[in-house]
N, CA, C and O atoms as CSV, one atom per row, in Angstrom:
chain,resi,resn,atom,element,x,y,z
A,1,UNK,N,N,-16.152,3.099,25.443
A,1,UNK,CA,C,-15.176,3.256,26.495
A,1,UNK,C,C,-14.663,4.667,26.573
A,1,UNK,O,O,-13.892,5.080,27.440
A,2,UNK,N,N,-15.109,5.287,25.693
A,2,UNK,CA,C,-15.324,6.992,25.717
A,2,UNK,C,C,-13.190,6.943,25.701
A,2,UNK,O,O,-12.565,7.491,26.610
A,3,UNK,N,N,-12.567,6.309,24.689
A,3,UNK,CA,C,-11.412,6.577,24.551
A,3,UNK,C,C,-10.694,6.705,23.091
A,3,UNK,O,O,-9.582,6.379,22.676
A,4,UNK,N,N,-11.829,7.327,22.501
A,4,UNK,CA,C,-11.595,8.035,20.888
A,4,UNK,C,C,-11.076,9.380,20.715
A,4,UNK,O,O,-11.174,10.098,21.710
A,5,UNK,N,N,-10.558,9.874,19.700
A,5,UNK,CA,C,-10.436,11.078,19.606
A,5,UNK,C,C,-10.388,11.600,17.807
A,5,UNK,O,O,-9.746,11.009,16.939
A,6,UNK,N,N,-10.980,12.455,17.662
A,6,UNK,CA,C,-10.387,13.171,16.331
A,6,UNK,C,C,-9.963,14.423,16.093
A,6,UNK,O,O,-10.511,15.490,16.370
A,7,UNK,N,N,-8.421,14.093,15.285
A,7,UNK,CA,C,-7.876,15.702,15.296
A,7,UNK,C,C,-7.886,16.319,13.868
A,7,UNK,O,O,-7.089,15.888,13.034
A,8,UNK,N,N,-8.904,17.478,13.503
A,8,UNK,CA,C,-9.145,17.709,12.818
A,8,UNK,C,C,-8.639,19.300,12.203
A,8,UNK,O,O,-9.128,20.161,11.471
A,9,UNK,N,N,-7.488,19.122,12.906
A,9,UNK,CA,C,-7.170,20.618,12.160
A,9,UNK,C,C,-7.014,20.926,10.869
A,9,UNK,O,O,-7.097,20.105,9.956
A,10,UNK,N,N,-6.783,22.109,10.741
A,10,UNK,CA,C,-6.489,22.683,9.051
A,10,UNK,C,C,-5.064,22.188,8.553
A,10,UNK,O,O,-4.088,21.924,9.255
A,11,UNK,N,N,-5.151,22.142,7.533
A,11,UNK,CA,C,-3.605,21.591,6.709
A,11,UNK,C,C,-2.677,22.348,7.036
A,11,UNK,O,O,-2.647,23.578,7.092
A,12,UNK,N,N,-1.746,21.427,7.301
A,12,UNK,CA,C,-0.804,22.286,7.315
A,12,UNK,C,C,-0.007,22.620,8.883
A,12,UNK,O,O,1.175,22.918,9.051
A,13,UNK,N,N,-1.208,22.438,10.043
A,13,UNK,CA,C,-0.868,22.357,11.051
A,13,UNK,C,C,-0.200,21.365,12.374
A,13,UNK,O,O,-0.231,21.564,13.588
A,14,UNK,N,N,0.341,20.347,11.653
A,14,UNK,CA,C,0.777,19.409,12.390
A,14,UNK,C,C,0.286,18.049,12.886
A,14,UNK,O,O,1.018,17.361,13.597
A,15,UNK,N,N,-1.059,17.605,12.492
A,15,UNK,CA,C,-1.649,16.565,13.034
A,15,UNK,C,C,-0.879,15.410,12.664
A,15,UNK,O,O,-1.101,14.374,13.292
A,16,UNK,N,N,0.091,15.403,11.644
A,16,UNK,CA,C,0.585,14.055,11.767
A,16,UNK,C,C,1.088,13.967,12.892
A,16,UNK,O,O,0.668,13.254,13.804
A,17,UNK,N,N,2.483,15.031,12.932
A,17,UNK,CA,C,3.542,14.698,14.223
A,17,UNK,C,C,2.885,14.764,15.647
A,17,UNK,O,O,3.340,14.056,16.546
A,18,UNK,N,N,2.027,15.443,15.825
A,18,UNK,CA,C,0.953,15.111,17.189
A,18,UNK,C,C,0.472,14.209,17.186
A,18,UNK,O,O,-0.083,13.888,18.237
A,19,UNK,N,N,0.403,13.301,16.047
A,19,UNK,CA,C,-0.322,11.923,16.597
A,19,UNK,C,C,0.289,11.419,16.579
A,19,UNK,O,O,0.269,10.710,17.585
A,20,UNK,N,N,1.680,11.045,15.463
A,20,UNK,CA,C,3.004,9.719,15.893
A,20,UNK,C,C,3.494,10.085,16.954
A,20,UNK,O,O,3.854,9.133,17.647
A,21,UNK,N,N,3.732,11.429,17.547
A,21,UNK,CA,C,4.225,11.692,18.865
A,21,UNK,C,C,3.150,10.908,20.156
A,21,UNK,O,O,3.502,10.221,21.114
A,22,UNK,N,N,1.981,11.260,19.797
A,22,UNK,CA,C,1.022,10.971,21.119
A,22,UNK,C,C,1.093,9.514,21.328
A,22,UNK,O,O,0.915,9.013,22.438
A,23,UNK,N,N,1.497,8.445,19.665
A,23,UNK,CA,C,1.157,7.735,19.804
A,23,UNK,C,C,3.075,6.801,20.362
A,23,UNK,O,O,3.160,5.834,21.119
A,24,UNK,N,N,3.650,7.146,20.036
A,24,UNK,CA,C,4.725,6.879,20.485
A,24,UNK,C,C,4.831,7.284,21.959
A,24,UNK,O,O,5.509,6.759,22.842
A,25,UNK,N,N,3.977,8.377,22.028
A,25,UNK,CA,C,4.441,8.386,23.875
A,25,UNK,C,C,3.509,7.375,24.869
A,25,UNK,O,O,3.718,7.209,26.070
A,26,UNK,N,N,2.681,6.888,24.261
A,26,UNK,CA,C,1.581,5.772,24.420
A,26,UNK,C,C,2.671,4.400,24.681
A,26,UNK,O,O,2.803,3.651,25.649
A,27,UNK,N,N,3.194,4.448,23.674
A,27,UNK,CA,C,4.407,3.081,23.535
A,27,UNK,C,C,5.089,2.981,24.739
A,27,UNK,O,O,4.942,2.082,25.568
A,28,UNK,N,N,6.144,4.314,24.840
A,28,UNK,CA,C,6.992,4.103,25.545
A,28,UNK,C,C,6.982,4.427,26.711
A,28,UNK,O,O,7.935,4.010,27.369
A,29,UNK,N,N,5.895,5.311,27.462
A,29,UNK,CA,C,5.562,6.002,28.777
A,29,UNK,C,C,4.436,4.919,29.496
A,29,UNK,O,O,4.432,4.791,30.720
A,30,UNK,N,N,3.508,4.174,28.651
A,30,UNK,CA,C,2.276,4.044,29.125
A,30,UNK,C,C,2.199,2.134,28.761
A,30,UNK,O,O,1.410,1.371,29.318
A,31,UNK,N,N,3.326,1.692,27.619
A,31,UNK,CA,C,3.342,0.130,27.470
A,31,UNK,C,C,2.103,-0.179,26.652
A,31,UNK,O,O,1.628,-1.315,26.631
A,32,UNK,N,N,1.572,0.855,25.968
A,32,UNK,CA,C,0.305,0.669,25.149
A,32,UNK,C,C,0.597,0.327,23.905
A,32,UNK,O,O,1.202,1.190,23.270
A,33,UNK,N,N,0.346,-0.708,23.334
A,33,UNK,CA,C,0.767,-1.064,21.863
A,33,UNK,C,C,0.132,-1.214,21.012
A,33,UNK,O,O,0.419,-1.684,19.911
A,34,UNK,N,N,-1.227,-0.676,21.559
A,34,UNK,CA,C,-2.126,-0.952,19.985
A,34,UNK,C,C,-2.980,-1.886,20.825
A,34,UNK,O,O,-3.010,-2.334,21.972
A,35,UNK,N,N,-3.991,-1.994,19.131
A,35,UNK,CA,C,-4.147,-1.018,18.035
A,35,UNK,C,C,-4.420,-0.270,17.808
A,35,UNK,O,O,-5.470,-0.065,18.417
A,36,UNK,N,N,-4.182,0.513,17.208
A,36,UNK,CA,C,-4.174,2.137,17.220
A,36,UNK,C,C,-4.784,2.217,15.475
A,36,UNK,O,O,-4.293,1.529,14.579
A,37,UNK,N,N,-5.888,3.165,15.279
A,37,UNK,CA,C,-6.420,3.182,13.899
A,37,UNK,C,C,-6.108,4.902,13.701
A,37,UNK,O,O,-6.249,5.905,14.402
A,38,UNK,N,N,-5.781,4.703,12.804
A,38,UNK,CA,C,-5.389,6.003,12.374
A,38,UNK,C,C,-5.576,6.334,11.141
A,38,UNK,O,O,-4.604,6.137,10.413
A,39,UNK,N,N,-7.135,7.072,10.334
A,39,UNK,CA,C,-7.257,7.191,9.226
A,39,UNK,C,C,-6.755,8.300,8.691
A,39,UNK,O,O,-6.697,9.234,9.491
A,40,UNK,N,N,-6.283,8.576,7.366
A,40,UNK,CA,C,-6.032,9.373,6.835
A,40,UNK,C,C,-6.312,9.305,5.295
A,40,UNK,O,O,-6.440,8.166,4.846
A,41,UNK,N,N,-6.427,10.345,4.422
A,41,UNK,CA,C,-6.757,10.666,2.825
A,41,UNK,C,C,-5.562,9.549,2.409
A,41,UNK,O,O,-4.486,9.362,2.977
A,42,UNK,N,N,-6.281,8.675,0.879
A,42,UNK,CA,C,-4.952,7.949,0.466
A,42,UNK,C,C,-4.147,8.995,-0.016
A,42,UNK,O,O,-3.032,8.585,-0.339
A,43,UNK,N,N,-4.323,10.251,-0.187
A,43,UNK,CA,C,-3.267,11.460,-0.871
A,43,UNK,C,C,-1.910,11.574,0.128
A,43,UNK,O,O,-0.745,11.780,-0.210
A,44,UNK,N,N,-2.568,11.332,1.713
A,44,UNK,CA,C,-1.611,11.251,2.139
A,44,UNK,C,C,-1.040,9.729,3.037
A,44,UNK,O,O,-0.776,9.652,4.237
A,45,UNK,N,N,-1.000,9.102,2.441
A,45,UNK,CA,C,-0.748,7.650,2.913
A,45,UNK,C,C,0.602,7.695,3.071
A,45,UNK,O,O,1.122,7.815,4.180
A,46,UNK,N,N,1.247,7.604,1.997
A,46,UNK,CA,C,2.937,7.577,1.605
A,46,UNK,C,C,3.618,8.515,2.736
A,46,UNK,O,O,4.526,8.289,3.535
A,47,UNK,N,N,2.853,9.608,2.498
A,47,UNK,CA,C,3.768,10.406,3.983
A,47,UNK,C,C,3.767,10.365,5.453
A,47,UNK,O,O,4.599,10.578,6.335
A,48,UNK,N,N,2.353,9.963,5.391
A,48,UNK,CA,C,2.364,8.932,6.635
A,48,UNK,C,C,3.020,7.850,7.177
A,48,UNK,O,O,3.379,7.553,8.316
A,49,UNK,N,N,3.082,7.399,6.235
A,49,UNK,CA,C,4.146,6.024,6.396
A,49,UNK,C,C,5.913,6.349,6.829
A,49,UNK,O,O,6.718,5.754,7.545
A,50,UNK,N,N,5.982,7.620,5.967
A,50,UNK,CA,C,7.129,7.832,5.668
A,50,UNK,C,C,7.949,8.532,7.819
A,50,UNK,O,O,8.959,8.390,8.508
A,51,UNK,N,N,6.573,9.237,7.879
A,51,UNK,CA,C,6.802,10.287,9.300
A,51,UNK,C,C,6.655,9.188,10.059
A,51,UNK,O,O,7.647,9.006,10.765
A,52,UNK,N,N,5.705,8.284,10.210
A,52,UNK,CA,C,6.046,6.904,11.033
A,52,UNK,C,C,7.686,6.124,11.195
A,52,UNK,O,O,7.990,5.664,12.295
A,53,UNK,N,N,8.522,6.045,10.200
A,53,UNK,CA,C,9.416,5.524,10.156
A,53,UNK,C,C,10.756,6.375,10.522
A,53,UNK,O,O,11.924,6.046,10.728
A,54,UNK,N,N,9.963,7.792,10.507
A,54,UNK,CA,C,11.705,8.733,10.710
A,54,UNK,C,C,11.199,9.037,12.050
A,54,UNK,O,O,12.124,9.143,12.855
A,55,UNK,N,N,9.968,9.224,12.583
A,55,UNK,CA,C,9.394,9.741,14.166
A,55,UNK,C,C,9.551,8.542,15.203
A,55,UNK,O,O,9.949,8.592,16.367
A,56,UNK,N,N,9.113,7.421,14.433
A,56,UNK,CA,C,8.718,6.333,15.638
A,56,UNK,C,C,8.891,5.158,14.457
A,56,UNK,O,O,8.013,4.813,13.666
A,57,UNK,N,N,9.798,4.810,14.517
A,57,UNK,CA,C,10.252,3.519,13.699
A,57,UNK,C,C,9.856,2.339,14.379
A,57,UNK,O,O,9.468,1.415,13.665
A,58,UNK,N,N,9.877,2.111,16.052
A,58,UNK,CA,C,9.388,1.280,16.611
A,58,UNK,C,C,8.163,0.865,16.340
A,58,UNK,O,O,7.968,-0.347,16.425
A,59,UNK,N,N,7.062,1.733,15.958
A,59,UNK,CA,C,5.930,1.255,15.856
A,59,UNK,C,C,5.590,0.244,14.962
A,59,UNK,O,O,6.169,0.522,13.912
A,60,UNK,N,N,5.024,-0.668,14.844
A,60,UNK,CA,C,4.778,-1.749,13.822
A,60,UNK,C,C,3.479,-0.737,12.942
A,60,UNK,O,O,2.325,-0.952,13.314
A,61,UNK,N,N,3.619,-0.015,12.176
A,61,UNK,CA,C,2.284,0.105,10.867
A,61,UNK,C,C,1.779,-0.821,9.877
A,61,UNK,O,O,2.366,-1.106,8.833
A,62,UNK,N,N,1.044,-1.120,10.126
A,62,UNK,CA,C,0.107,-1.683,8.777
A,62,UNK,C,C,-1.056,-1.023,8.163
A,62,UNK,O,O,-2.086,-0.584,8.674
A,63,UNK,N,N,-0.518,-1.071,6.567
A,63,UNK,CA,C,-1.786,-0.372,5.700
A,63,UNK,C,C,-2.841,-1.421,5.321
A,63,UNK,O,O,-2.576,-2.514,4.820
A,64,UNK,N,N,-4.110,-0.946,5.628
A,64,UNK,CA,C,-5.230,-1.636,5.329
A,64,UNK,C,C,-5.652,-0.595,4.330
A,64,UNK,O,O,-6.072,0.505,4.690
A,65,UNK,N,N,-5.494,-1.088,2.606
A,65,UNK,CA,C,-6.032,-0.168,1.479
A,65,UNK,C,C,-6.630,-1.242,1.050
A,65,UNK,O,O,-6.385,-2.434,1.238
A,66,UNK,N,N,-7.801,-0.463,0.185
A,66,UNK,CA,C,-7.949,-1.655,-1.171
A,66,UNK,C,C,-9.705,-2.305,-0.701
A,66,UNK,O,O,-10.429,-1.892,0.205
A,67,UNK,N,N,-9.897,-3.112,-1.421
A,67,UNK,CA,C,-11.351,-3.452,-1.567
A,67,UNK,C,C,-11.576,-4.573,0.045
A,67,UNK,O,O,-10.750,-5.273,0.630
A,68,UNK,N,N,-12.642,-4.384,0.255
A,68,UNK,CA,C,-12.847,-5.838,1.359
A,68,UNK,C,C,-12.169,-6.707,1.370
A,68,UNK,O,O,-11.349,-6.956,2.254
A,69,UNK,N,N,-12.451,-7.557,0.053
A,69,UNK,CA,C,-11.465,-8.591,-0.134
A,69,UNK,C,C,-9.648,-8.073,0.624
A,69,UNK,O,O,-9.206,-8.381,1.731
A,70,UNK,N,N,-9.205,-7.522,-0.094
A,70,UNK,CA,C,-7.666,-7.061,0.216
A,70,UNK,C,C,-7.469,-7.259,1.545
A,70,UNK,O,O,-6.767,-8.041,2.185
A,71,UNK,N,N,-8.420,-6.177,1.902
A,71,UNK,CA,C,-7.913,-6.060,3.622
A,71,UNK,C,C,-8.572,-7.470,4.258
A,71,UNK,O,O,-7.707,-7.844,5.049
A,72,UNK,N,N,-9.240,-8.054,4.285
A,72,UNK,CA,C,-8.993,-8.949,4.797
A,72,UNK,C,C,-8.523,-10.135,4.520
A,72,UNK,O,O,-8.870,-11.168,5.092
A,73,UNK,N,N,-7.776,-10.055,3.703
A,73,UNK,CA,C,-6.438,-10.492,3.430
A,73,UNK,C,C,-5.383,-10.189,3.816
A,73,UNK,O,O,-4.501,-11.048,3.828
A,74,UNK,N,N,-5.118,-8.884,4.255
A,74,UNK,CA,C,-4.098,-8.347,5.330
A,74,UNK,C,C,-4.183,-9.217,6.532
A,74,UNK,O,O,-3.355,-9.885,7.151
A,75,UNK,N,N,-5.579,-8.968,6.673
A,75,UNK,CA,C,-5.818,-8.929,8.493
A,75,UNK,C,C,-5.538,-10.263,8.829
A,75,UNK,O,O,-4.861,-10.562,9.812
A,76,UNK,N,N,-6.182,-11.329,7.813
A,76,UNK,CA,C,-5.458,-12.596,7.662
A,76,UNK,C,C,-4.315,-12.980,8.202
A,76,UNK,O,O,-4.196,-13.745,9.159
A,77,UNK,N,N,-3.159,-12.272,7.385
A,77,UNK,CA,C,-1.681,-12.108,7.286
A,77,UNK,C,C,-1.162,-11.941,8.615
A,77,UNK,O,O,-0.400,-12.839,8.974
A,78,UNK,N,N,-1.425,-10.841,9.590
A,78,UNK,CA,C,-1.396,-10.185,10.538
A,78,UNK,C,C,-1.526,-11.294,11.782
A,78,UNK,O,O,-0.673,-11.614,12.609
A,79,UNK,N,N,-2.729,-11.707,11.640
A,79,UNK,CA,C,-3.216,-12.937,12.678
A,79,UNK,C,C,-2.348,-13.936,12.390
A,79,UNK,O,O,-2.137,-14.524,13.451
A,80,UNK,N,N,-1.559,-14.579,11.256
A,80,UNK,CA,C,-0.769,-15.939,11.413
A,80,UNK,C,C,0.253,-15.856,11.680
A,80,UNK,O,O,0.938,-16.869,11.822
């Protein structure tokens, strides 16, 4: 559907807050709610989580970590 994107800049330059921003303006301008996949290094998981909750608290995040099993055990969770 040619509606992917990857932002691959150098550290340091902002790609988190350009994407909770892009993706929050998705939310609230456009009524788009997902799902939205958004990978990142587990090095930076925690801060991800963290800029999700002080940028765009509205957003519902869920972490999918961990072996096959796990996550779909999430995804499980998610669906009931």
């Amino acid at each position: 559907r040619n509606n992917s994107v990857i932002l691959a800049d150098e550290m340091g330059l902002g790609k988190t807050i350009q994407t909770i921003s892009f993706l929050s303006y998705l939310f609230h301008q456009h009524q788009l709610y997902g799902p939205f996949l958004v990978v990142v290094p587990l090095s930076t998981l925690t801060s991800w989580q963290r800029e999700f909750e002080v940028w765009a608290p509205e957003i519902n995040v869920v972490v999918y970590i961990g072996d096959l099993m796990s996550r779909n055990m999430v995804s499980k969770q998610r669906a009931a």
